[in-house]
C-alpha positions in Angstrom: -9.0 -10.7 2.9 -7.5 -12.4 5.9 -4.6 -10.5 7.7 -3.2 -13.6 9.0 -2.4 -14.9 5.5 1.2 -15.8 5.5 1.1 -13.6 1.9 0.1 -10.5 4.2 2.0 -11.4 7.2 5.3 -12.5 6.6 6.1 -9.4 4.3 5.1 -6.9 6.9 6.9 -8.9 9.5 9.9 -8.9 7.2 9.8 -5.1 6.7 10.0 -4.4 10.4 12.9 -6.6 11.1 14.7 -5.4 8.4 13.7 -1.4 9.2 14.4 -2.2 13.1 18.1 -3.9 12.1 18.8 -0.6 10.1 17.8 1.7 12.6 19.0 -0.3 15.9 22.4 -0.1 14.0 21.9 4.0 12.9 20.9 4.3 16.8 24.6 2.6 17.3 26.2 5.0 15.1 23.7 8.0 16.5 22.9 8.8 13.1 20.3 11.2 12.7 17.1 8.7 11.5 16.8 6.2 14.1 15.2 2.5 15.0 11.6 4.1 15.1 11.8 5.8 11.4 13.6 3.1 9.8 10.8 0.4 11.1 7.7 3.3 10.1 9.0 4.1 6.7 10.2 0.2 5.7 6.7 -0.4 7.1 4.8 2.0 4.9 7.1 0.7 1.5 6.1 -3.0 2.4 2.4 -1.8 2.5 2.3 0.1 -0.5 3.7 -2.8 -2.2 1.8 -5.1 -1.1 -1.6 -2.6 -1.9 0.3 -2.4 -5.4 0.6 -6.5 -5.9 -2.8 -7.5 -4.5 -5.3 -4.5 -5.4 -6.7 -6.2 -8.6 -7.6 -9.3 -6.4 -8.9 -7.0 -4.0 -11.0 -5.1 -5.9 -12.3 -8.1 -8.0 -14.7 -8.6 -4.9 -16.8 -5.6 -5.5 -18.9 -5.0 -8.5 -18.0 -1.8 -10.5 -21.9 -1.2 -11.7 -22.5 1.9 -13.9 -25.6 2.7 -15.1 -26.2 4.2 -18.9 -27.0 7.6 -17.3 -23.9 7.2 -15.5 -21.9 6.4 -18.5 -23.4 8.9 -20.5 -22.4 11.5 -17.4 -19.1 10.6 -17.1 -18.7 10.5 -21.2 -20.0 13.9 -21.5 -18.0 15.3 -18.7 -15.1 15.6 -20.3 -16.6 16.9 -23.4 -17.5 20.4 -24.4 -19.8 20.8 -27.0 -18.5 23.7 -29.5 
């Protein structure tokens, strides 16, 4: 995973100039949510996204091993004899 990928990059940078357009012009208006919590929270939606679009390539890099005892634990966890 490379930060710099324009994938990665370009829709952060887009979130913040969009969140820092809406809150420079609510600052304007002297609106109660400003230029700071417009950029954090278009921030955090462009992150989640992105987490959202890319997780099954991210997590394609790691091997998911599970054992048989493993299996047979987690099986039999949710399972109640009687």
């Amino acid at each position: 995973m490379n930060l710099l990928d324009p994938g990665l990059s370009l829709p952060i940078l887009g979130a913040i100039v969009a969140g820092a357009l809406i809150g420079a012009e609510r600052e304007y208006r002297s609106s109660p949510a400003g230029f700071r919590t417009h950029i954090l929270v278009s921030l955090a939606c462009a992150l989640l996204m992105l987490a959202a679009v890319h997780q099954v390539r991210w997590l394609s890099d790691t091997p998911l091993e599970i054992g048989k005892r493993g299996l047979t634990a987690a099986l039999h966890a949710g399972h109640s004899p009687g």
